[in-house]
Backbone as a printed PyTorch tensor [residue, N CA C, xyz], in Angstrom:
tensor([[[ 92.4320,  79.6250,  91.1340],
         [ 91.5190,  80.5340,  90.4700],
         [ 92.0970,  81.9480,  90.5280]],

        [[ 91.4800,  83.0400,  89.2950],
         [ 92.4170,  83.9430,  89.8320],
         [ 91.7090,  85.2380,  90.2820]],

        [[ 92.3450,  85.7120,  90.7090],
         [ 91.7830,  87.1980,  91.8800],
         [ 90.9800,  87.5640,  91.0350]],

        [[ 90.6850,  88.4260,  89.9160],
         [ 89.5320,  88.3130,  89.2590],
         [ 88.2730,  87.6230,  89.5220]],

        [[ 88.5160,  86.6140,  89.0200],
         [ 87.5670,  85.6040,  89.2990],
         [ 86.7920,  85.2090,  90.5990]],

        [[ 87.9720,  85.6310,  91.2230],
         [ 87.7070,  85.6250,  93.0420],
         [ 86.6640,  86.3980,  93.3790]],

        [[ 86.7000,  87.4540,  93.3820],
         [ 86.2050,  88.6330,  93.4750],
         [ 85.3320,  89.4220,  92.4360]],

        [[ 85.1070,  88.9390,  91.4700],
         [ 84.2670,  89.5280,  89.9050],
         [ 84.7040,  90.8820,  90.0560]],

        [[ 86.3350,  91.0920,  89.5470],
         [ 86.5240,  92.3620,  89.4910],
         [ 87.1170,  92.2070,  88.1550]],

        [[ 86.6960,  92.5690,  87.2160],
         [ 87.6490,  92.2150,  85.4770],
         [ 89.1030,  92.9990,  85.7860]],

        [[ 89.1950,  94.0440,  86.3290],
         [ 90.5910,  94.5280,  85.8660],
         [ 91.1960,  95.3860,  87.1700]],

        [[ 92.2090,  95.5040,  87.4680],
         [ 92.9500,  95.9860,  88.6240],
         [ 93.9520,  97.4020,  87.6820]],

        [[ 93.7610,  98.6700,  88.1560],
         [ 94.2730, 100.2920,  88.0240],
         [ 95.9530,  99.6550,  87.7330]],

        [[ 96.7380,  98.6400,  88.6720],
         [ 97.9680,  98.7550,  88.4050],
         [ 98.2000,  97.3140,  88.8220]],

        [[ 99.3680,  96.4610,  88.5590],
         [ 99.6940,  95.2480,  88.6730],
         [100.0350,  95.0300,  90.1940]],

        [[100.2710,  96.3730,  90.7870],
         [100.5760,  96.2020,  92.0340],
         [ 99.0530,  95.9210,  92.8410]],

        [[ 98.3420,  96.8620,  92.4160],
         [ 96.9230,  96.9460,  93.5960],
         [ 96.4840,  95.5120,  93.5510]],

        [[ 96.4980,  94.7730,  92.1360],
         [ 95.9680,  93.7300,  92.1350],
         [ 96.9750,  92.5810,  93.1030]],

        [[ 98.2110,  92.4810,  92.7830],
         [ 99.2710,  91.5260,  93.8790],
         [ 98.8660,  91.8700,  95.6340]],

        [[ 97.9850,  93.5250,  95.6610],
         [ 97.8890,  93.6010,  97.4560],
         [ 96.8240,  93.0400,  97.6300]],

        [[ 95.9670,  93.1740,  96.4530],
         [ 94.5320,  92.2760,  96.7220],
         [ 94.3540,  90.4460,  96.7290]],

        [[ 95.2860,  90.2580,  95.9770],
         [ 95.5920,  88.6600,  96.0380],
         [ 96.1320,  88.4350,  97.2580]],

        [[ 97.1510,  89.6780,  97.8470],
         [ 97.9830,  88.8670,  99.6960],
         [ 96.5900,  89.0720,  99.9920]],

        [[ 95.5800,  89.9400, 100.1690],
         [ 94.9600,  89.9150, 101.2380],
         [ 93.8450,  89.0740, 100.8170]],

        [[ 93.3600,  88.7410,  99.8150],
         [ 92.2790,  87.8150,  99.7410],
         [ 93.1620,  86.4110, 100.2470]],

        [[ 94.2660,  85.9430,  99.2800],
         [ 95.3410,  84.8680,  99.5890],
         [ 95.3930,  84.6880, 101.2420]],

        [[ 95.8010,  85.5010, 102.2590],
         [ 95.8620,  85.4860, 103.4840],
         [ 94.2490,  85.4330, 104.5630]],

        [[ 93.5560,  86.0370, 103.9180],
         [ 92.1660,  85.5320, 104.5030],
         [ 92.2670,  84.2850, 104.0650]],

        [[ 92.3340,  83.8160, 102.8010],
         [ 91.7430,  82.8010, 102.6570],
         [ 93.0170,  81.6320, 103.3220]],

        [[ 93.9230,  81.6340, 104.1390],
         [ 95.0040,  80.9600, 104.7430],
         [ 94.7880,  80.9170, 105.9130]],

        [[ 93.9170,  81.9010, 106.8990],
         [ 93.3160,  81.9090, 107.9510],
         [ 92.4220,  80.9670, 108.2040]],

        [[ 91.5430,  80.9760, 107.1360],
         [ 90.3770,  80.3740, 107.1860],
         [ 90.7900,  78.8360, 107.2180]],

        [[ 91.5660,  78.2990, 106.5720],
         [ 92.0640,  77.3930, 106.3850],
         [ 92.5690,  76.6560, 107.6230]],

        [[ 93.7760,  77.6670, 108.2150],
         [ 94.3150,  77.3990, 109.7700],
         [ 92.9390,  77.2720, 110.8100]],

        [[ 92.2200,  78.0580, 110.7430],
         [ 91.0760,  77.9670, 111.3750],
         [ 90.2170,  76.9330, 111.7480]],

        [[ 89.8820,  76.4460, 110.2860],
         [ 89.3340,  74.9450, 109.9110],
         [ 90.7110,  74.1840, 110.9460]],

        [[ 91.7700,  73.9690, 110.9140],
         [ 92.5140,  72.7640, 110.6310],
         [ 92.8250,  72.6880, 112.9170]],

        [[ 92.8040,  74.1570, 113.3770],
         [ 92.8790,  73.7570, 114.6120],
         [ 91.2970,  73.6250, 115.3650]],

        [[ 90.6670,  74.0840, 114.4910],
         [ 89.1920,  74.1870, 115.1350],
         [ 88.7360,  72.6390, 116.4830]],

        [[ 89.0750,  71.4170, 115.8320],
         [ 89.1460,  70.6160, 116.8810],
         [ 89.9510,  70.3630, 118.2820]],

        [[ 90.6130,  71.1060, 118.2400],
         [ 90.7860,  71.2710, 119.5760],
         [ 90.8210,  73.0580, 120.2700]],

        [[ 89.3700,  73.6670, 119.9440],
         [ 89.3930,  75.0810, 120.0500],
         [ 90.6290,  76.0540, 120.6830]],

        [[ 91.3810,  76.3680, 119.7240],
         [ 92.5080,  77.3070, 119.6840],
         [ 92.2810,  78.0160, 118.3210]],

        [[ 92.9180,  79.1130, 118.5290],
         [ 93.1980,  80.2900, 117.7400],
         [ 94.1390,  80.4900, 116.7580]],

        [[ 94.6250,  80.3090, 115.9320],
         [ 96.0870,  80.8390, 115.0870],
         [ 96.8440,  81.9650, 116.3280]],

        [[ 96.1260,  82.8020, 117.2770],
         [ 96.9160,  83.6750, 118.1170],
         [ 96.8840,  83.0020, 119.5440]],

        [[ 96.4040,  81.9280, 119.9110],
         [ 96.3010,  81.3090, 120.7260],
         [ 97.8800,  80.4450, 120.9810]],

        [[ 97.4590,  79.4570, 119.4580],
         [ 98.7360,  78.5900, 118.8220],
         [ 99.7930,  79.3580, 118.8100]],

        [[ 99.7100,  80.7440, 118.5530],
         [100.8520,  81.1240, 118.3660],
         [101.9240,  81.6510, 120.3060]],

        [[101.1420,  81.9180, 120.6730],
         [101.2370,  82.3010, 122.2910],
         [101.6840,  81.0160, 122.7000]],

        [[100.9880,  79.9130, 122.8840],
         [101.5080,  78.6360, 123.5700],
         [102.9380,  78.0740, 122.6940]],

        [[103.4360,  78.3640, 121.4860],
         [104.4320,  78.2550, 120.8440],
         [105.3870,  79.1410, 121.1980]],

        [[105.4960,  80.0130, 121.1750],
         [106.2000,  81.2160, 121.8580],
         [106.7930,  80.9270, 123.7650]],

        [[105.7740,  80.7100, 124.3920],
         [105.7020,  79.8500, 125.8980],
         [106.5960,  78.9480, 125.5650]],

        [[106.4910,  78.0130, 124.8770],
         [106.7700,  76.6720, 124.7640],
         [108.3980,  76.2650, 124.4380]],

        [[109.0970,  77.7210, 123.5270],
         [110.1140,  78.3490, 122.6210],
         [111.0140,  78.4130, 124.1870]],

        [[110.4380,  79.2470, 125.3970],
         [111.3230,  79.9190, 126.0590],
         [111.9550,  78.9780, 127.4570]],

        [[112.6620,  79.3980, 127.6820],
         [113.4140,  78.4440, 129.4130],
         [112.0250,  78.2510, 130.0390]],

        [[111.9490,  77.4880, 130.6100],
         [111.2420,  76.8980, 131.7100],
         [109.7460,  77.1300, 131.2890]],

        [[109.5700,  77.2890, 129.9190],
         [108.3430,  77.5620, 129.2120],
         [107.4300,  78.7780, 130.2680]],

        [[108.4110,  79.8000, 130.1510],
         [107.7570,  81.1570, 130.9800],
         [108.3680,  82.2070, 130.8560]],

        [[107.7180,  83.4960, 130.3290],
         [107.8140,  84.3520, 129.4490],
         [107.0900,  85.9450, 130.0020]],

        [[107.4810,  87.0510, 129.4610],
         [107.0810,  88.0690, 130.3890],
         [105.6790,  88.2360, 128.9670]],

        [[104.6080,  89.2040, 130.0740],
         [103.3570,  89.5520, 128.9030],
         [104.1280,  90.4280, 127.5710]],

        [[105.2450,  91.4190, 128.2110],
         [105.8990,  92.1510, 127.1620],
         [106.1420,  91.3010, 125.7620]],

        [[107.0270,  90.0280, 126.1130],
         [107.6550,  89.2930, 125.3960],
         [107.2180,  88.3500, 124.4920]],

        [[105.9930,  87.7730, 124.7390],
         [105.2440,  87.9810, 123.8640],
         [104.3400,  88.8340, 123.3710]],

        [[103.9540,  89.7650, 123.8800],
         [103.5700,  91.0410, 122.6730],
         [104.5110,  91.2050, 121.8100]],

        [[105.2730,  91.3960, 121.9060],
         [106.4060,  91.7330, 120.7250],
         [106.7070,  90.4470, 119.8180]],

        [[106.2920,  89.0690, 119.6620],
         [106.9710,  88.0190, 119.0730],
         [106.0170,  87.8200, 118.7330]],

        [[104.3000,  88.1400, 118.7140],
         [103.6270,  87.6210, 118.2500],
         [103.1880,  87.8050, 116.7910]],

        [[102.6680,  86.8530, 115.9070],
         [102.7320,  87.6980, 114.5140],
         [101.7300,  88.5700, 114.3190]],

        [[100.5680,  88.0050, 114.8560],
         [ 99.2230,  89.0280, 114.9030],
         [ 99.5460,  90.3590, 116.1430]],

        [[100.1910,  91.4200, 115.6560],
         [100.3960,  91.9800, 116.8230],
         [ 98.9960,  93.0690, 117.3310]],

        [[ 98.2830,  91.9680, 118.1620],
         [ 97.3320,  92.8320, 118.7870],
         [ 97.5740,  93.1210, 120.1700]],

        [[ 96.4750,  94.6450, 120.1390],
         [ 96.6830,  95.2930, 121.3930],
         [ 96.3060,  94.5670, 122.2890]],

        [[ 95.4420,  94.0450, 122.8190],
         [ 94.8950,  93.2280, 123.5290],
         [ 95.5800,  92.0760, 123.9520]],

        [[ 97.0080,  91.6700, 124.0280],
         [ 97.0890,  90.6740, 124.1420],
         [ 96.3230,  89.6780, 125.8160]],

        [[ 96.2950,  91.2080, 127.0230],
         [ 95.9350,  89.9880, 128.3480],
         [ 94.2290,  89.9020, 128.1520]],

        [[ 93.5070,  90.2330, 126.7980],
         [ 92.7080,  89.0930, 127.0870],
         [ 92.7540,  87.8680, 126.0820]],

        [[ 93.5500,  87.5440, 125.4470],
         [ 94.2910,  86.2410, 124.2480],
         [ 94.4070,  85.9310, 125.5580]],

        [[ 95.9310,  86.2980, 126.4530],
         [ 95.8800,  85.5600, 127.6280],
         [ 95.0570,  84.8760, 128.7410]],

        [[ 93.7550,  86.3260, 129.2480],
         [ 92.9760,  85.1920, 129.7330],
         [ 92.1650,  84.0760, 129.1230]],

        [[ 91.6420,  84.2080, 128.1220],
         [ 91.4110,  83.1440, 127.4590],
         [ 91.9830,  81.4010, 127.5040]],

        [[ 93.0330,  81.6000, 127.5310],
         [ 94.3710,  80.8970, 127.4450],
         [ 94.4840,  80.0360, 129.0080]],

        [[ 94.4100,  81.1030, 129.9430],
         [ 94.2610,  80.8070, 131.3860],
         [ 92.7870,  80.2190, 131.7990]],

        [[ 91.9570,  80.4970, 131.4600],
         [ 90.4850,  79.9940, 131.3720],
         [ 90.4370,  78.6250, 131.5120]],

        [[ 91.4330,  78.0830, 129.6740],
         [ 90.9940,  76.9560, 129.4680],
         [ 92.1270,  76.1570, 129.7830]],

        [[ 92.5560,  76.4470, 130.9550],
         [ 93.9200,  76.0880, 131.3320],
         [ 95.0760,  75.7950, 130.6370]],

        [[ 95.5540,  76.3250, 130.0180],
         [ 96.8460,  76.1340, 129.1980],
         [ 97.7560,  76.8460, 129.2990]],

        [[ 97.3690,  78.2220, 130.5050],
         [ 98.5580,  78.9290, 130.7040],
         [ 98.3360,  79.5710, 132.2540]],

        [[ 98.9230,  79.6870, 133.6270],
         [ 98.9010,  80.1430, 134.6920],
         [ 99.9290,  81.3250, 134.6080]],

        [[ 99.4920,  82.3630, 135.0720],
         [100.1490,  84.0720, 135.7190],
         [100.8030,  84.2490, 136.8460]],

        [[101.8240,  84.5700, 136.9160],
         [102.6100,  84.9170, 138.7630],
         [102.8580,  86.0830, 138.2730]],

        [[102.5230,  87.0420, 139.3320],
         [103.1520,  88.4310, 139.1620],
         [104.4670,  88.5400, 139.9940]],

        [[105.4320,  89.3190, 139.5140],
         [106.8110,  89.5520, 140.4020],
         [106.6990,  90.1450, 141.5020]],

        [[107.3070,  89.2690, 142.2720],
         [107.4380,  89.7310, 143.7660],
         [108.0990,  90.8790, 143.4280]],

        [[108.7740,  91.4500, 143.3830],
         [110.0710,  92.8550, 143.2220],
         [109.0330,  93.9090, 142.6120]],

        [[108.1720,  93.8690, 141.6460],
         [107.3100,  94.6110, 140.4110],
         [106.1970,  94.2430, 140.2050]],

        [[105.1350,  94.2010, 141.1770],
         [103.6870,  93.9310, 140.9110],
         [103.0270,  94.0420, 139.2920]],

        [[103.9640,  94.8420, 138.5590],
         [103.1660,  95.2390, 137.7170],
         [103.3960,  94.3730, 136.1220]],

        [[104.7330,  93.5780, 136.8960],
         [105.3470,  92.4800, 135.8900],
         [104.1710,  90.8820, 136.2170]],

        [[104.1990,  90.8870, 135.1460],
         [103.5200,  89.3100, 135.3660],
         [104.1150,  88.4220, 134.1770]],

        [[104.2480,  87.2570, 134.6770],
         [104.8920,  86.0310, 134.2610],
         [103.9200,  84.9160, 133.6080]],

        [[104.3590,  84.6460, 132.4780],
         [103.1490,  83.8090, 131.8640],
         [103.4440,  82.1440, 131.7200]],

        [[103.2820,  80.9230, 132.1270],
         [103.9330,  79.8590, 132.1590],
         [102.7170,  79.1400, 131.9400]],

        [[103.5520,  78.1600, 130.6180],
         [102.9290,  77.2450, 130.4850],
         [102.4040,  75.5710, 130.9430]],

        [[101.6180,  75.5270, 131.6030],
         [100.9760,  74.3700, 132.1420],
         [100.9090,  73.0900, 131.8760]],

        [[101.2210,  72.0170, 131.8850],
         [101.5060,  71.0510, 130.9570],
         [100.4570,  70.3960, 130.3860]],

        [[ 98.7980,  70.9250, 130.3190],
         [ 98.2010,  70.7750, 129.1170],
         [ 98.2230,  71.9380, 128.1280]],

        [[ 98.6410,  72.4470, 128.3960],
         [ 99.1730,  74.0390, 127.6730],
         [100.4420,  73.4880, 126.5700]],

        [[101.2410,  72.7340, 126.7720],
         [102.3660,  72.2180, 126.2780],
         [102.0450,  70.9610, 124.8270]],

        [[101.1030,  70.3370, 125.7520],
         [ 99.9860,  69.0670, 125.0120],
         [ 99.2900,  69.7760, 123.6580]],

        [[ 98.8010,  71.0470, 124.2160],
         [ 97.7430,  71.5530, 123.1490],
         [ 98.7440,  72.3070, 122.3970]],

        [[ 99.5970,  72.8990, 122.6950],
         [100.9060,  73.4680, 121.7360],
         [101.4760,  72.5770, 120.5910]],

        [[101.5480,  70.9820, 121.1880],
         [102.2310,  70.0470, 120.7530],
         [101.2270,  69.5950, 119.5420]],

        [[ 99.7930,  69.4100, 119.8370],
         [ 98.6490,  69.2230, 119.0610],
         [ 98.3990,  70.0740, 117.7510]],

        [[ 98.5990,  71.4990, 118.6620],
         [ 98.6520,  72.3870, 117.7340],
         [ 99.2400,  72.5490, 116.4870]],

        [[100.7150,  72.5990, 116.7840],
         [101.4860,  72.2140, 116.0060],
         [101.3680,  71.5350, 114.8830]],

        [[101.1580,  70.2910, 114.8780],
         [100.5010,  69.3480, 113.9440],
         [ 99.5360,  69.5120, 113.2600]],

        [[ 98.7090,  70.0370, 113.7820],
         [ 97.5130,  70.0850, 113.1110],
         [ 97.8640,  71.4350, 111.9140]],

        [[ 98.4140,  72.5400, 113.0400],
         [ 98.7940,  73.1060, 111.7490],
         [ 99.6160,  72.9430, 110.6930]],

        [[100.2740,  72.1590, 110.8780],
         [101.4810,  71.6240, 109.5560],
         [100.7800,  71.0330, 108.7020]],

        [[ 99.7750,  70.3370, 109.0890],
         [ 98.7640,  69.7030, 107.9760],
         [ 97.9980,  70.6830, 107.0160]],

        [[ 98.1000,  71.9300, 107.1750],
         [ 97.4340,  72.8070, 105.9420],
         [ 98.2380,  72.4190, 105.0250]],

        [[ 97.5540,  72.8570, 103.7210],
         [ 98.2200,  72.4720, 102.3570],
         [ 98.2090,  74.0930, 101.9430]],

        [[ 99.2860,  73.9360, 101.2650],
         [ 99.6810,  75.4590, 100.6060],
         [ 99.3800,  75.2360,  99.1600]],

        [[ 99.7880,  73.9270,  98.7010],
         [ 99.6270,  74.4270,  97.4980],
         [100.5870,  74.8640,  96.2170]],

        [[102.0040,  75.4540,  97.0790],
         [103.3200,  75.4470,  96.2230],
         [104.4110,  74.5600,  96.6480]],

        [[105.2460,  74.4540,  95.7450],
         [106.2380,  73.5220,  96.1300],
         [107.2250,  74.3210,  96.7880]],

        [[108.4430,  73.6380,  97.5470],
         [109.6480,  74.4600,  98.3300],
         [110.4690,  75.6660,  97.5440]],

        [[110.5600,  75.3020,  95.7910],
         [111.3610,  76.3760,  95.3780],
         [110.0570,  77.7260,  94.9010]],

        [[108.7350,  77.2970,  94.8850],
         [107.9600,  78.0110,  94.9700],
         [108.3130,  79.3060,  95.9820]],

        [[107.7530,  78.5100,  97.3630],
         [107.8500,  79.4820,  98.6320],
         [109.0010,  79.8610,  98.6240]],

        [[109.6140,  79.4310,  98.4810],
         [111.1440,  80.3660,  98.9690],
         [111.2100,  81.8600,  97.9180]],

        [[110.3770,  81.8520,  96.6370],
         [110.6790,  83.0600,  96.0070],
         [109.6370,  83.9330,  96.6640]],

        [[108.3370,  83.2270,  96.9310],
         [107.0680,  83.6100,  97.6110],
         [107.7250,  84.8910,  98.7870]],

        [[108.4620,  83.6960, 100.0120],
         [109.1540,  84.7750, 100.7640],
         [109.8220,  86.0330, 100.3740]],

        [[110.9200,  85.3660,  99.3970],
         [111.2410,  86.6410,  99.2580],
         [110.8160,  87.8170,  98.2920]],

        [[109.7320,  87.7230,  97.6240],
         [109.0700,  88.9590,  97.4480],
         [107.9630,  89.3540,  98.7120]],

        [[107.6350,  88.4610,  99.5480],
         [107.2630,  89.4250, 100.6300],
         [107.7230,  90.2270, 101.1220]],

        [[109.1830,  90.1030, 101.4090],
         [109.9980,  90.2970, 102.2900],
         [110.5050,  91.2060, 101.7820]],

        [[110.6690,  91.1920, 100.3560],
         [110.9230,  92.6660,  99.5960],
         [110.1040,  93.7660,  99.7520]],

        [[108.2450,  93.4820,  99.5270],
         [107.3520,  93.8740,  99.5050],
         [107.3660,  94.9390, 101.1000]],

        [[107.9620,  94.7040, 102.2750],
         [107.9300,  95.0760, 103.2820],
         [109.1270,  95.5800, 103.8200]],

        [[109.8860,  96.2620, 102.6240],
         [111.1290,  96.9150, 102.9150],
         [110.7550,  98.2220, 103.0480]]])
């Protein structure tokens, strides 16, 4: 359907405003989607993305820095994503002996399970375009953010 229609807006000032309003309606509406698709086993798209990241590194353990910086949703908040995470056991904290102020984030091996779950479940969204689609998709994002 198209952004117009989406939104009952007949006409967009420039071809561009209307392409920022399609990423961002397009991307809500891709959330929502991811949302739906991990909702059964309550995780987050920033949850999924943290236990993937964990999961990515040696000994599946990672500094809080290190994922702040790798995450795609980059929010401020990440140690409470983390406690969250630790709550529902999927991730345990050691702080550094040498640097109290360093803490170590490792993943738990139902932490690994629900990563692994995760995973899947998210691959099962449907996009909707085919491979030579996305690949131009990317790269006008990727232009878009030069």
């Amino acid at each position: 359907m198209k952004i117009e229609d989406e939104i009952r807006q007949a006409q967009f000032n420039r071809p561009q405003h209307k392409a920022g309003m399609n990423l961002i309606f397009t991307a809500n509406w891709l959330l929502n989607e991811i949302s739906v698709a991990l909702k059964p086993i309550g995780l987050s798209l920033q949850q999924l993305n943290a236990l993937t990241i964990l999961k990515g590194q040696a000994n599946h353990t990672a500094s809080v820095n290190l994922i702040r910086e790798r995450l795609i949703d980059r929010m401020p908040n990440v140690s409470r994503l983390l406690n969250k995470l630790m709550d529902k056991g999927l991730i345990k904290k050691d702080r550094d002996l040498s640097d109290q102020r360093v803490v170590y984030i490792n993943l738990t091996a139902e932490g690994e399970k629900a990563a692994l779950k995760g995973r899947e479940l998210f691959n099962k969204v449907a996009y909707g375009i085919d491979n030579e689609q996305a690949e131009l998709l990317n790269d006008l994002l990727e232009k878009m953010r030069k």
